[in-house]
C-alpha positions as YAML, in Angstrom:
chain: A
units: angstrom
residues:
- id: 1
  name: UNK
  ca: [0.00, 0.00, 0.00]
- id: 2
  name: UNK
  ca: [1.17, 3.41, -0.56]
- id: 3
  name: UNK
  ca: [2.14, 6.09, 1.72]
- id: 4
  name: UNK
  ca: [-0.76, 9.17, 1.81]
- id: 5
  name: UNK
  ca: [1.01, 12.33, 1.31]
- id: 6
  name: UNK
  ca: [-0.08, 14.15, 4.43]
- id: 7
  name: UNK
  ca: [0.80, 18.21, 5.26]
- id: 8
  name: UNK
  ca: [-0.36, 19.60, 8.20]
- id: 9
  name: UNK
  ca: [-0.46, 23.17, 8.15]
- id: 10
  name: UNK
  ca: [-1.34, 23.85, 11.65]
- id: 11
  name: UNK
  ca: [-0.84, 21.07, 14.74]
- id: 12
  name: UNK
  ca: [-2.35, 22.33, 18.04]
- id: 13
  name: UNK
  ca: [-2.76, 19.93, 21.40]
- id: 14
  name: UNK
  ca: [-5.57, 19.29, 23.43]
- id: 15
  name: UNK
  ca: [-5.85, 17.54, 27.19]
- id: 16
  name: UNK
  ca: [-7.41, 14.04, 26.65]
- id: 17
  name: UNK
  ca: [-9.73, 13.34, 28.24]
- id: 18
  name: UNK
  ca: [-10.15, 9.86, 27.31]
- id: 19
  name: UNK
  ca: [-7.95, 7.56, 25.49]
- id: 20
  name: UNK
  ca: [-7.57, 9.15, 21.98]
- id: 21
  name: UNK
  ca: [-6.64, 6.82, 19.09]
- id: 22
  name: UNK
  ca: [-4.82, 8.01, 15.93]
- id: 23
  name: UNK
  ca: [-6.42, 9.50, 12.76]
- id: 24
  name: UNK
  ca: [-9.73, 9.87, 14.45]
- id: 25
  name: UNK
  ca: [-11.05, 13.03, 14.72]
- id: 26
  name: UNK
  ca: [-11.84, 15.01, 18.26]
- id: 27
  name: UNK
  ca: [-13.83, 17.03, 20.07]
- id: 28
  name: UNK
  ca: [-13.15, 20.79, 21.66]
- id: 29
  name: UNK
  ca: [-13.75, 18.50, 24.70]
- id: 30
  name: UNK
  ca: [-10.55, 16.67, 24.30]
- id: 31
  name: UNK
  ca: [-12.76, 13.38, 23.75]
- id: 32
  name: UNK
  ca: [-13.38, 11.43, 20.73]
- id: 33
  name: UNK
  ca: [-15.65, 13.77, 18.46]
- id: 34
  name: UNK
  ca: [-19.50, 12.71, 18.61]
- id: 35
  name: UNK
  ca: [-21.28, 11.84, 15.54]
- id: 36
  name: UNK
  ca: [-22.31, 14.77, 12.98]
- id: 37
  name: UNK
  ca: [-20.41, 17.70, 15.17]
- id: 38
  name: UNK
  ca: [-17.77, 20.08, 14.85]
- id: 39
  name: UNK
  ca: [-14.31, 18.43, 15.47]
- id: 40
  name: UNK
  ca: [-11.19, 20.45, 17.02]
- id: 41
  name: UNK
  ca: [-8.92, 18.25, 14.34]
- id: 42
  name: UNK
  ca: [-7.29, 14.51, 14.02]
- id: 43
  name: UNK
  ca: [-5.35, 13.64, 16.69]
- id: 44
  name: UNK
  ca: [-1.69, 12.48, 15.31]
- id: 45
  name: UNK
  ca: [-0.57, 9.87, 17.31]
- id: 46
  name: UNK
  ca: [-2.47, 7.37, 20.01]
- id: 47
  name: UNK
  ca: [-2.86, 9.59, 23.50]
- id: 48
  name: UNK
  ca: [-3.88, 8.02, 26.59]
- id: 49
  name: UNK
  ca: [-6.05, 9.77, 28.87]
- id: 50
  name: UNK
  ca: [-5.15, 12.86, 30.36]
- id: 51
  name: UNK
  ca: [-1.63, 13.53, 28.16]
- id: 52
  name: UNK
  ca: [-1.81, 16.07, 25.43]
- id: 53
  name: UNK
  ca: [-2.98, 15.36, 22.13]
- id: 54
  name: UNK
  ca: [-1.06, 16.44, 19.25]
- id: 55
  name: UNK
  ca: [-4.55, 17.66, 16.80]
- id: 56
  name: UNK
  ca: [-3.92, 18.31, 13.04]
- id: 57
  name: UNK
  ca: [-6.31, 21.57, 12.95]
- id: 58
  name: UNK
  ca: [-5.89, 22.35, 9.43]
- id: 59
  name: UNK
  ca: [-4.12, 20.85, 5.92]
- id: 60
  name: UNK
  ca: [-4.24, 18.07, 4.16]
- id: 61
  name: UNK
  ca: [-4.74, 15.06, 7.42]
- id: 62
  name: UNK
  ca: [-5.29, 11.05, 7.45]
- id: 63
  name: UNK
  ca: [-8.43, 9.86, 9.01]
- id: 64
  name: UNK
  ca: [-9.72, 6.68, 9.12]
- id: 65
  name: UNK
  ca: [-12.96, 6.41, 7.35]
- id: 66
  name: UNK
  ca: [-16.18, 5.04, 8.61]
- id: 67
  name: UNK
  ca: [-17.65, 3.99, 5.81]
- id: 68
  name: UNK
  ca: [-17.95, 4.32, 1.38]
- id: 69
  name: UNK
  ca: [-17.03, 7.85, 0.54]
- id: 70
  name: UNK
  ca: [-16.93, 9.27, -2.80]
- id: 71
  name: UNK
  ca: [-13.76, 11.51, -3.34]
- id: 72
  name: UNK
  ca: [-14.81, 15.38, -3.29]
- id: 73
  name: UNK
  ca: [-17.70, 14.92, -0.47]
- id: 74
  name: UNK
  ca: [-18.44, 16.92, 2.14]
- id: 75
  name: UNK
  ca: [-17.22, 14.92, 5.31]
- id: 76
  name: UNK
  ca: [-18.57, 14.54, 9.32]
- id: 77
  name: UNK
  ca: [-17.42, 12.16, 12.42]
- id: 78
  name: UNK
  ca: [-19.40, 9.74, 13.36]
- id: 79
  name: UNK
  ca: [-19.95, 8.26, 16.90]
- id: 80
  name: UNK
  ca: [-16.42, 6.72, 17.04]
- id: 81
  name: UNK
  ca: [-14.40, 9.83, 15.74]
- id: 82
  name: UNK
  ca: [-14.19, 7.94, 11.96]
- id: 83
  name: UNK
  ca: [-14.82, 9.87, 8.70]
- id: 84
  name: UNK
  ca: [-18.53, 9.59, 7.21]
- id: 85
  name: UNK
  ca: [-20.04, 11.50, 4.49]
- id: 86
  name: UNK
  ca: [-21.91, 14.94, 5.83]
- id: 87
  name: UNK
  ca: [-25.59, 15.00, 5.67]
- id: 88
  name: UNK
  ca: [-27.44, 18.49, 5.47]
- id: 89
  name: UNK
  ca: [-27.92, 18.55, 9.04]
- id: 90
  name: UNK
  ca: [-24.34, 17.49, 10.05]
- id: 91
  name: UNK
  ca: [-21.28, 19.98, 10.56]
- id: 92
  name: UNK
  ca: [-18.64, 19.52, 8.09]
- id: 93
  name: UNK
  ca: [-14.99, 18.50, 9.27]
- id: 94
  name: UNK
  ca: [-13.43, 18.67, 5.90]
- id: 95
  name: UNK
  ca: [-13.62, 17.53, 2.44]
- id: 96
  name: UNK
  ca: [-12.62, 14.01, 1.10]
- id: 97
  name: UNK
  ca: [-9.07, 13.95, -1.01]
- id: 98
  name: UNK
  ca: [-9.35, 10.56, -1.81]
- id: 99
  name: UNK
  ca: [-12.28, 7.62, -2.03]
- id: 100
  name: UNK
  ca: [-12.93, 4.97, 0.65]
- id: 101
  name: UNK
  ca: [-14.16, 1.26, -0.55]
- id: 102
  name: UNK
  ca: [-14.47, 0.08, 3.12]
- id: 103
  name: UNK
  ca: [-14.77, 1.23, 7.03]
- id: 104
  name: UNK
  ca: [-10.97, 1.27, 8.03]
- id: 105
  name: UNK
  ca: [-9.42, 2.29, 5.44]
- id: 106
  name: UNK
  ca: [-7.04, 5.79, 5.38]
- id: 107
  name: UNK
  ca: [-7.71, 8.54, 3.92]
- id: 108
  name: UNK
  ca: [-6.73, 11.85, 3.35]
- id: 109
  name: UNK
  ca: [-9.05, 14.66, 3.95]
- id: 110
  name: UNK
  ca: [-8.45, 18.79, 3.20]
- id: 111
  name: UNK
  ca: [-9.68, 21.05, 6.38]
- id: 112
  name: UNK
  ca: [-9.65, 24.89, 6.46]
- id: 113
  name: UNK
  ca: [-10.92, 25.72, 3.38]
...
């Protein structure tokens, strides 16, 4: 499999305040973000409870998707911090980079614009 090119413009940290694991996204709360809200960022790297939480805020960041998405959509958390597509009603964490076949799966995703 091939490396994702991934450019963080902007890295900011967060207190955990649960275990965090990587390339999901998170909540202003410092907990795993809750599905179809606003998410602080990705957290980088796995952070146990209470450390701080490297966040990509803004570039291009990996996130593990949740689910099919089509490259180009619109995309939200869902209940485990994983990359869905956005419904009307859901705030928007970024915008898909690439396509995900599967739940699992990497991708890259473009926030801040």
């Amino acid at each position: 499999m091939a490396q994702k090119l991934y450019k963080p413009l902007l890295i900011d940290s967060i207190k955990a305040s649960t275990n965090l694991p990587k390339q999901r996204f998170v909540g202003f709360d410092g907990g795993i973000c809750v599905a179809g809200a606003k998410a602080l960022g990705i957290c980088d790297v796995e952070t146990d409870a209470d450390q701080q939480a490297p966040i990509g805020v803004i570039g291009i960041l990996l996130v593990e998707a949740g689910g099919t998405i089509t490259q180009g959509t619109a995309i939200t958390s869902d209940a485990s911090g994983r990359a869905i597509v956005a419904l009307e009603a859901q705030k928007i964490n970024g915008y898909a980079q690439d396509a995900a076949s599967a739940e699992g799966e990497i991708i890259r995703i473009v926030r801040g614009i």
